[in-house]
C-alpha positions in Angstrom: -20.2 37.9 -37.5 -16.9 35.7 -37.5 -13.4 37.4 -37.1 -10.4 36.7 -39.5 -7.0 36.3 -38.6 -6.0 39.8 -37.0 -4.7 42.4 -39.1 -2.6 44.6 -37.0 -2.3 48.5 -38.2 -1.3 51.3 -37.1 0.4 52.5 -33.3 1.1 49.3 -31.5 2.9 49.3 -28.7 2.0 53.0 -27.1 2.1 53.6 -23.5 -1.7 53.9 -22.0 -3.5 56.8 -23.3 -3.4 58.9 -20.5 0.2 58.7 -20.6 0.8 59.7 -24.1 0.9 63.1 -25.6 -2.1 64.8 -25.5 -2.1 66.0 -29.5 -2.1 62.1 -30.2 -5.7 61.5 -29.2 -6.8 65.3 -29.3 -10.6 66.0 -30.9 -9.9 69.5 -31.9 -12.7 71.7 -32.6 -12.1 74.2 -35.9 -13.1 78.4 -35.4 -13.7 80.2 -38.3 -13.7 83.2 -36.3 -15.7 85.5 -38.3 -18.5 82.7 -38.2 -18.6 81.5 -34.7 -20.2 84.1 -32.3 -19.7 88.5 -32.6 -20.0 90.0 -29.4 -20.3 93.6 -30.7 -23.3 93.8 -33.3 -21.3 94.2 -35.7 -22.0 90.9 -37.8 -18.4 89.7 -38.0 -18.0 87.1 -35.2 -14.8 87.9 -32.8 -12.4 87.1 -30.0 -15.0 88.4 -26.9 -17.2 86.2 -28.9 -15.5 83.1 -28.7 -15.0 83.5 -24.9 -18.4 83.4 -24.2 -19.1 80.6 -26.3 -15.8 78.3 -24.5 -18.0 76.8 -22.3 -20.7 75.2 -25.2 -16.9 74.2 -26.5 -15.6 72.4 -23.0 -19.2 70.6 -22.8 -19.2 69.2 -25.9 -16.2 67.4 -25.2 -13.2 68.7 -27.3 -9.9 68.6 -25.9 -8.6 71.4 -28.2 -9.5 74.4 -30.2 -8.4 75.7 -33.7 -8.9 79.1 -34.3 -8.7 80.6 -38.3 -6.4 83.5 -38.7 -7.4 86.5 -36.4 -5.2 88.6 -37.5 -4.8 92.2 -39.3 -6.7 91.3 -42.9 -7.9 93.3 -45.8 -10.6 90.2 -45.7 -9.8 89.7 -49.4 -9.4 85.8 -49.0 -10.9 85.4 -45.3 -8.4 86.4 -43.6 -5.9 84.1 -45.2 -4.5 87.3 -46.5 -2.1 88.6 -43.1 -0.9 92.2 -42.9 0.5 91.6 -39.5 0.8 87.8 -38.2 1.7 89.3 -34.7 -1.6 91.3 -34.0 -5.2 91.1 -33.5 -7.4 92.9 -36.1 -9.1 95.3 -34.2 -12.6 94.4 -35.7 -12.4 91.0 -34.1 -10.5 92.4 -30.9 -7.5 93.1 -29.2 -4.1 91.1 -28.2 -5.4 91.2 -24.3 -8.5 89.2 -25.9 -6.3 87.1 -27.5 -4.3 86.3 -24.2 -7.8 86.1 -21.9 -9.0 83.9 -24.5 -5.7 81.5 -24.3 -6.0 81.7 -20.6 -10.0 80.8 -20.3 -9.6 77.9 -22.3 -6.9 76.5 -20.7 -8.6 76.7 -17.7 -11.7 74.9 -18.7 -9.1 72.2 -19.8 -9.3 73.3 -23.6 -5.6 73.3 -25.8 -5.1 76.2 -28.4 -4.1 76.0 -31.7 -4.0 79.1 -34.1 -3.2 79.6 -38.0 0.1 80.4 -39.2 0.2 81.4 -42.8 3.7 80.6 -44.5 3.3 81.1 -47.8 2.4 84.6 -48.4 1.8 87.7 -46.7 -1.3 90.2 -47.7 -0.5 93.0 -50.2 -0.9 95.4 -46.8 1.9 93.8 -45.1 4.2 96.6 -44.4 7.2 94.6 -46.3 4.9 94.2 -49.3 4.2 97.7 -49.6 8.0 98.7 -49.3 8.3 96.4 -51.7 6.4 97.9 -53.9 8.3 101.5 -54.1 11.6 100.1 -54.9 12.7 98.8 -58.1 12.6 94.6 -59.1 16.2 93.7 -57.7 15.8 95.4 -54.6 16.7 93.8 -51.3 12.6 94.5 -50.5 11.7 92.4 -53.5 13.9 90.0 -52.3 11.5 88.6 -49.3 9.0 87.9 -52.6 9.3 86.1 -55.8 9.8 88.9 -58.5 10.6 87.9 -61.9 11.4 89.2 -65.6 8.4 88.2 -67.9 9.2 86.3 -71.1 8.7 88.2 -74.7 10.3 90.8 -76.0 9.7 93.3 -73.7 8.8 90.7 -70.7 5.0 91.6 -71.6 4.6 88.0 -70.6 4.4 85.8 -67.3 7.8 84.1 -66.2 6.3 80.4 -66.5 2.4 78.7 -67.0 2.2 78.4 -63.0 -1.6 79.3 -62.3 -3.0 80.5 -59.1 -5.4 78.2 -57.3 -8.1 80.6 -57.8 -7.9 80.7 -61.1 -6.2 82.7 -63.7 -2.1 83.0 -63.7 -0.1 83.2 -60.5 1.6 86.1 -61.7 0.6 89.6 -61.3 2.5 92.8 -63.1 4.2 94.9 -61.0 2.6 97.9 -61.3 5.3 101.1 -62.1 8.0 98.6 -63.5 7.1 96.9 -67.0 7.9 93.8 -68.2 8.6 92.6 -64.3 6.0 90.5 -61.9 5.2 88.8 -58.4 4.3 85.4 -57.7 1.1 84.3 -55.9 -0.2 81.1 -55.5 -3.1 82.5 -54.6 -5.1 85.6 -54.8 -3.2 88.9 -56.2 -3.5 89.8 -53.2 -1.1 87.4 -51.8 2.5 87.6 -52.7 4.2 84.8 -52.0 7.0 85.4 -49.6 10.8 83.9 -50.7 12.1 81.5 -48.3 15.6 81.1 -49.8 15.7 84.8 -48.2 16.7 84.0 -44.3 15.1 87.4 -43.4 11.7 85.4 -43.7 12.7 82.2 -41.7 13.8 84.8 -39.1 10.3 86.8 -38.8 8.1 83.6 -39.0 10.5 82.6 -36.1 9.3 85.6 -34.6 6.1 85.4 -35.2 5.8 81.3 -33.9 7.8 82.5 -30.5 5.2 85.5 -30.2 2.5 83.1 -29.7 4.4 80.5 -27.9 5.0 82.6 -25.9 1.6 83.8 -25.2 0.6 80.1 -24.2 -0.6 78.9 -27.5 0.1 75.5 -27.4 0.2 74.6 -31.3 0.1 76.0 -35.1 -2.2 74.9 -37.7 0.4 75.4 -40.7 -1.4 76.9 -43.7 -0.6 75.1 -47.3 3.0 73.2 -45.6 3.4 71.9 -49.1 3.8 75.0 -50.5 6.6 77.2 -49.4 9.7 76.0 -51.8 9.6 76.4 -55.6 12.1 74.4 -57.7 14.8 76.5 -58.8 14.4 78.2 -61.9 11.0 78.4 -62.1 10.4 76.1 -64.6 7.0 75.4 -66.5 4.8 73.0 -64.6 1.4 71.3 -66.5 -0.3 73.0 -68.8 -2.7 75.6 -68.1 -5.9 73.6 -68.4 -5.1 71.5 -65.8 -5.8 74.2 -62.6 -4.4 73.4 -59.4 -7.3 72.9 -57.2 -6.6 71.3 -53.5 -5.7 67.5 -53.7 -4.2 68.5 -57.7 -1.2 70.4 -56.9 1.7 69.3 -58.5 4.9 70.9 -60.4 7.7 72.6 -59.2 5.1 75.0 -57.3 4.4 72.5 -54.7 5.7 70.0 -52.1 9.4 70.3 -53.2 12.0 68.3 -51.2 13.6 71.2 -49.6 10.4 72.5 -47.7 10.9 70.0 -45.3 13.7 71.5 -44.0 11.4 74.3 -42.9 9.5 72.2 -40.8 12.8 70.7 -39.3 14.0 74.4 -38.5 10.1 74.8 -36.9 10.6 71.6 -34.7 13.4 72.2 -33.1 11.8 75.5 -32.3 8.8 74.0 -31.1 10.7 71.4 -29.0 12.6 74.3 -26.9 9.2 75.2 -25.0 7.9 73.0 -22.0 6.2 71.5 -22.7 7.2 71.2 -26.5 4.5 73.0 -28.6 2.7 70.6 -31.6 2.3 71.4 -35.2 -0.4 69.8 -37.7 -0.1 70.9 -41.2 -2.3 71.3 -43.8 -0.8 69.3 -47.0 -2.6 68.1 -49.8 -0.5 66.0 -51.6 -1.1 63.2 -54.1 -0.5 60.4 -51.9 -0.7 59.2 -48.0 3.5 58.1 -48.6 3.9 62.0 -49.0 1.6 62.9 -46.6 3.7 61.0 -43.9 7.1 62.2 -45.1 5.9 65.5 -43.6 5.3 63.9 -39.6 8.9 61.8 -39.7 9.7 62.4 -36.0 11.8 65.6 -36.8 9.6 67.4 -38.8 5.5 68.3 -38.0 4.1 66.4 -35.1 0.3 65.5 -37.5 -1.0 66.5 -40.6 -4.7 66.8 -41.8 -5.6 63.5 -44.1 -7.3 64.9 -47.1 -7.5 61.8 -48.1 -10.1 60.3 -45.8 -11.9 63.6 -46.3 -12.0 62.9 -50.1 -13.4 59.4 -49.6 -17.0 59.2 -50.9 -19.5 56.8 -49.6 -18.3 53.3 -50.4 -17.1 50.8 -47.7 -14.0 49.3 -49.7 -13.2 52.9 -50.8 -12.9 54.0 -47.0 -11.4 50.8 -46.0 -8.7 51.4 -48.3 -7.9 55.0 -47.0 -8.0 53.9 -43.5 -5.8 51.2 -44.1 -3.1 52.9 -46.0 -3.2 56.2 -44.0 -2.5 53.8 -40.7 0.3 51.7 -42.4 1.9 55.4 -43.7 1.6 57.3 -40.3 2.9 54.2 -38.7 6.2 54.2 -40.6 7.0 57.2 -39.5 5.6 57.1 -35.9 3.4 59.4 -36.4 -1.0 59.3 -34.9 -2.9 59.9 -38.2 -5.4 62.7 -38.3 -8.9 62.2 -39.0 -11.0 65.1 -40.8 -14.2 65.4 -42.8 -15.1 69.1 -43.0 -12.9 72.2 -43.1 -13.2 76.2 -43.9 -12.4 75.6 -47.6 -14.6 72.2 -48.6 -18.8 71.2 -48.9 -20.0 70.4 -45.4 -20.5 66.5 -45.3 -24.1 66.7 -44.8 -24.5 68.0 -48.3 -21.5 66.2 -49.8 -22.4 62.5 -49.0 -26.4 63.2 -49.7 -27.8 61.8 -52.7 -29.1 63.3 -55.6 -32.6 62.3 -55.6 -32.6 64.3 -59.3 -30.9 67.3 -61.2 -32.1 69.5 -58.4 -33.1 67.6 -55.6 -30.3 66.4 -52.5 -31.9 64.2 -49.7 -30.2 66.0 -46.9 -32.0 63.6 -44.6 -29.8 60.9 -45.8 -26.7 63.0 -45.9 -27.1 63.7 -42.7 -27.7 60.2 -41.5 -24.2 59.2 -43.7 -22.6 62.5 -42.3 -22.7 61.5 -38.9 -22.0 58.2 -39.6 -18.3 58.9 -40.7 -17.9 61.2 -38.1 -18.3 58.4 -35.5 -16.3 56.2 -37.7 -13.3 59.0 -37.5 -13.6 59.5 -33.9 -13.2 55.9 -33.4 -10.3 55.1 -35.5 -6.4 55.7 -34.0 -5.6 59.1 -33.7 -6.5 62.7 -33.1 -9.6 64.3 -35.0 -10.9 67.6 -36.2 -14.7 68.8 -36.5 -15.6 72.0 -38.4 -17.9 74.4 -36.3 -21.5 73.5 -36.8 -20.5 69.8 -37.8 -22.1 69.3 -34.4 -25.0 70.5 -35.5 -25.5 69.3 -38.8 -25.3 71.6 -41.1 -25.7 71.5 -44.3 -23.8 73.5 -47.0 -25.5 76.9 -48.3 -25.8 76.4 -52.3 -28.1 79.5 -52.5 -25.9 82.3 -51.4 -27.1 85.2 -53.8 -24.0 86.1 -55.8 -23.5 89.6 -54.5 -23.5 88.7 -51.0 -20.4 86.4 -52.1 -16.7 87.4 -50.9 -14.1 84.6 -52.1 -11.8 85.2 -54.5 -12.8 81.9 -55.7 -15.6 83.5 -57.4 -14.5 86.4 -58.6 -11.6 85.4 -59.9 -13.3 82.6 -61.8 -16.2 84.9 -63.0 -18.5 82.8 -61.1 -17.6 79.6 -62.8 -16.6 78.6 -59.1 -19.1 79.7 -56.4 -16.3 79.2 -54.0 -16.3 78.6 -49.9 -18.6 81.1 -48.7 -21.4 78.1 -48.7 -19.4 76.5 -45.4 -18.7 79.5 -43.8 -22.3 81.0 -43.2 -22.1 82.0 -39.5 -23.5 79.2 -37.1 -27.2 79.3 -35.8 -26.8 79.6 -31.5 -30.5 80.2 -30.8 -33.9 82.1 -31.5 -36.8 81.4 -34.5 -35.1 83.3 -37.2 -31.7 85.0 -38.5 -29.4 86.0 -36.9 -29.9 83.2 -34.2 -28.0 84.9 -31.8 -25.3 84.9 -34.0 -24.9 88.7 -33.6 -27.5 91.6 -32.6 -26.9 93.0 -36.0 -26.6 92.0 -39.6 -24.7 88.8 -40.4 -21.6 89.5 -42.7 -23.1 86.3 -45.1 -26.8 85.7 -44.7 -28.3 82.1 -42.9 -31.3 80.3 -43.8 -34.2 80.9 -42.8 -35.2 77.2 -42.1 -32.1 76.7 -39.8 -34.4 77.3 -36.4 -34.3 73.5 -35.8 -30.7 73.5 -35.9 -29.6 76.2 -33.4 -27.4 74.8 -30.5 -30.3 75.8 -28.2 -32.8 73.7 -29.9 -30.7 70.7 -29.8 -29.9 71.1 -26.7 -33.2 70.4 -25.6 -33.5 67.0 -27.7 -31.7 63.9 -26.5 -32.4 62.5 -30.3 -30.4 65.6 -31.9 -26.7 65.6 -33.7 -25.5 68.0 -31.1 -26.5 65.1 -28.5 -25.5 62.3 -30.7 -21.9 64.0 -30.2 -21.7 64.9 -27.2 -22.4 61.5 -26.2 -20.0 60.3 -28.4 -17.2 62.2 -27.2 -18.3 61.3 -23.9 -17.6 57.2 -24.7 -14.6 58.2 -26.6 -12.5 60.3 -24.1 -13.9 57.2 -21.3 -13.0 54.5 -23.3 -9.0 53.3 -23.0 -9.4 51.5 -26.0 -10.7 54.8 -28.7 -7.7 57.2 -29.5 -4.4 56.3 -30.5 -3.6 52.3 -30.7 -4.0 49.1 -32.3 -6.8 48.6 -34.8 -8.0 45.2 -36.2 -9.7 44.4 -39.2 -12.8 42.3 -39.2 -15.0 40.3 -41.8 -18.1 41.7 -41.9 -19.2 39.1 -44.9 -20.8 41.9 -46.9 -18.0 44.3 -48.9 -20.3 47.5 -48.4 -19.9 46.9 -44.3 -16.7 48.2 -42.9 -16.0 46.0 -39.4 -12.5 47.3 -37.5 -12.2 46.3 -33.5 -10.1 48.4 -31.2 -8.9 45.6 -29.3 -8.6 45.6 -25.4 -9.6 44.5 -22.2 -12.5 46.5 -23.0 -12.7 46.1 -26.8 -15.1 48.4 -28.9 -16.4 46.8 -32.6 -16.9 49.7 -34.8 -19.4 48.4 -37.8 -20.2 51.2 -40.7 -22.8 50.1 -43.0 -22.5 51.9 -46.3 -25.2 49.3 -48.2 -28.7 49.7 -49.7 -32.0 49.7 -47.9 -32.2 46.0 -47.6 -28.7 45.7 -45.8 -28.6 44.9 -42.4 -25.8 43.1 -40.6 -25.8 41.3 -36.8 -24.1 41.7 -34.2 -24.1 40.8 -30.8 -22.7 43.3 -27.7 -24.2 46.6 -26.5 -24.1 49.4 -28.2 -22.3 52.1 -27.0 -23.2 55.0 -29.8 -24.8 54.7 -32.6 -25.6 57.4 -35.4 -29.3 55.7 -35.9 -31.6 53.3 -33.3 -30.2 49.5 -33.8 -32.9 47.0 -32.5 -32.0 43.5 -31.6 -33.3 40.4 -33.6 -35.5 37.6 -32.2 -32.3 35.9 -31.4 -31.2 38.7 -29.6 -28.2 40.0 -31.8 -28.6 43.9 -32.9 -29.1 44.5 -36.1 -27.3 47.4 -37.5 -29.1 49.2 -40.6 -27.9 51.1 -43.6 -26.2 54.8 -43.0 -25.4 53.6 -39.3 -22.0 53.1 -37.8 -22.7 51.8 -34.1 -19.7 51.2 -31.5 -20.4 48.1 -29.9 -19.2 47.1 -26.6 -18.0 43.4 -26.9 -17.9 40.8 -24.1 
């Protein structure tokens, strides 16, 4: 392999990595709490839950945790619906959980991030229901988004906005005809008003509540989503549904919400040390995506894009590169994710369709694992989804009465919706629950998972939850891997991606998206690799198809 003239993206010029902020090279680990571990029997995973499991967390080498809203919930969109953003619903534990919880992790050298939801209360949030027994015009309504309905008698909704679930984002108010509520969402979301300063002043509360507590970040829920353009005007038509990575219109990422996250930092940077932000933010392009990290606003965001790449080496390439150059601009680490509460788990995402009915998940796993590496060596901080550790693949065959996302029944099953990623994890034992819980799990698990239980790969050096560990392992030992300088390399074949993060211990990371016959050499020592790379008869290594290998250079 021959080098080009060096293309330099991204961070240059950062002080050593141990001297940097820590949320710049951070491998933060998401919990879906009601997923991850259920101390009680009870089949929804909890708080206690995720204590005992910290440990499992702090050896497999994450610097930080991400926990999935906790909090009071009617569970009508997995807890993404909050009756009370300050408390601990009392099926998953108590606020003295909450605070042993922040205080064991820290000391096993784990960070804490937890969910903040912006955008709309649950129709149990106490202001909601006061809301609800006053009259439209009421200083109640005004902490929501009520509106007279066009026609004669208002019979219709104020504009064409739709809800991301499906169906119109506006719901009658029941008792008051002609008048309705806004919800991006479910129905049972009302999107909360933030011209109204009484809700700048409670989330205020709520962030210093937690701060407070130790939590040493928020994981902002849809940032792009909290201003609507005066008026309310139409936005597309109707047909073309808002689905994550499509939302556009005067529903989403206005100019003014950044002025939000300007209010948050300067919150943020009043603690000592200052707490961190990432948002989530999916918006059309990577220029947008950065305006929301300029150095007075959030501190990262997720990039959907990279997650949205599909497996193609000049597709990825282009991602990488423009996601660097963006994040750069603004000064900003970019943020590396595949996987996430709400999207396919990349085993079954990037595995082929062998036919109408038939996925290789052998070769989606092998391509799975192979981004991840190639995330968790590119500048930056990076997230992995529970289970992504272990592999697993998404659950297509939920039965639909066992589903619970609005997705589905708000698009009469047309959308089978997120429950698939959110099957609670496999720890141990032959069969369901796999000491997930003593009792039933609140969404079924295979019954073939047995060889993917943390326990099971525990014991085998060859398994994903090994692959990672030892990847994490090179990555946090390296001074190279994190946040820096990236240089792109000719790999002389367009489906092999070649970057080197350049040092006095430089690391070449190859990823080799091509067909069966594709193999590319190398020489150097591989550090990880997804897949066993042999070494030619001259002696170079030989990296094969669905591999990306870390390679030591001399």
């Amino acid at each position: 392999m021959t080098a080009d003239l060096p293309v330099r993206e991204g961070n240059a010029g950062l002080p050593p990595r141990d001297e940097r902020l820590w949320w710049r090279d951070a491998v933060v680990y998401q919990i879906y709490p009601r997923s991850f571990s259920d101390s009680d029997g009870d089949g929804l995973g909890d708080l206690p839950g995720i204590r005992q499991r910290l440990p499992y967390l702090a050896d497999l080498g994450v610097d930080a945790i991400w926990l999935s809203p906790f909090y009071p919930s009617p569970l009508l969109d997995g807890g993404y619906d909050v009756a009370d953003p300050r408390d601990v619903d009392p099926r998953l534990g108590t606020l003295d959980d909450a605070r042993a919880m922040v205080e064991e992790a820290h000391a096993l050298g784990l960070r804490v991030f937890v969910d903040v939801v912006p955008n709309h209360f649950s129709w149990e949030h106490p202001w909601f229901k006061a809301a609800m027994q006053t009259a439209p015009g009421s200083p109640e309504w005004a902490r929501f988004h009520a509106l007279r309905g066009k026609g004669e008698n208002g019979e219709l909704p104020p504009n064409n906005w739709v809800s991301a679930f499906g169906g119109s984002a506006w719901t009658p108010i029941e008792g008051h005809p002609g008048w309705w509520y806004l919800h991006l969402f479910d129905d049972s979301q009302p999107d909360v008003n933030w011209e109204n300063p009484e809700i700048h002043e409670d989330y205020a509360a709520t962030l210093r509540f937690w701060f407070d507590m130790g939590v040493d970040g928020f994981r902002i829920d849809v940032a792009h989503s909290l201003i609507k353009a005066p008026g309310y005007p139409d936005g597309p038509e109707l047909d073309e549904v808002w689905t994550p990575g499509n939302e556009t219109g005067p529903a989403w990422d206005q100019p003014r919400v950044h002025d939000v996250w300007r209010e948050w930092r300067r919150l943020a940077d009043t603690y000592e040390p200052p707490r961190a932000f990432v948002g989530e933010a999916w918006v059309r392009t990577t220029e947008a995506q950065a305006a929301y990290t300029r150095p007075d606003e959030l501190h990262t965001t997720f990039n959907f894009h990279f997650l949205k790449a599909y497996w193609d080496a000049e597709v990825i390439r282009d991602v990488i590169g423009t996601s660097l150059l963006t994040s750069a601009a603004v000064g900003a680490p970019p943020t590396w994710v595949l996987s996430n509460h709400d999207v396919w788990r990349p085993v079954t995402r990037f595995a082929p369709w062998l036919d109408a009915e038939t996925i290789d998940l052998e070769a989606g796993r092998r391509r799975a694992l192979a981004m991840s590496l190639l995330s968790l060596a590119l500048p930056g901080s990076a997230y992995l989804y529970q289970g992504e550790e272990l592999g697993l693949p998404e659950v297509l065959d939920l039965a639909d009465e066992v589903r619970q996302d609005p997705n589905f029944f708000r698009t009469n099953g047309e959308v089978k919706g997120r429950d698939g990623c959110r099957v609670p994890l496999p720890w141990s034992g032959d069969a369901p629950p796999y000491g997930f819980t003593t009792g039933a799990p609140w969404l079924p698990q295979p019954a073939d998972w047995a060889p993917l239980t943390a326990e099971a790969q525990a014991q085998d050096e060859g398994s994903t939850l090994s692959l990672y560990k030892r990847a994490l392992r090179v990555r946090k030992a390296s001074p190279v891997l994190g946040d820096g300088e990236l240089i792109w390399r000719e790999s002389g074949h367009k489906d092999v991606l070649a970057v080197e993060r350049p040092g006095d211990e430089p690391v070449l990371v190859l990823l080799n998206t091509g067909p069966a016959d594709r193999a590319v050499a190398v020489d150097g020592e591989v550090l990880v690799s997804n897949r066993r790379v042999d070494r030619d008869r001259t002696g170079a290594l030989v990296i094969p198809p669905e591999t990306c290998a870390w390679v030591a250079l001399s």
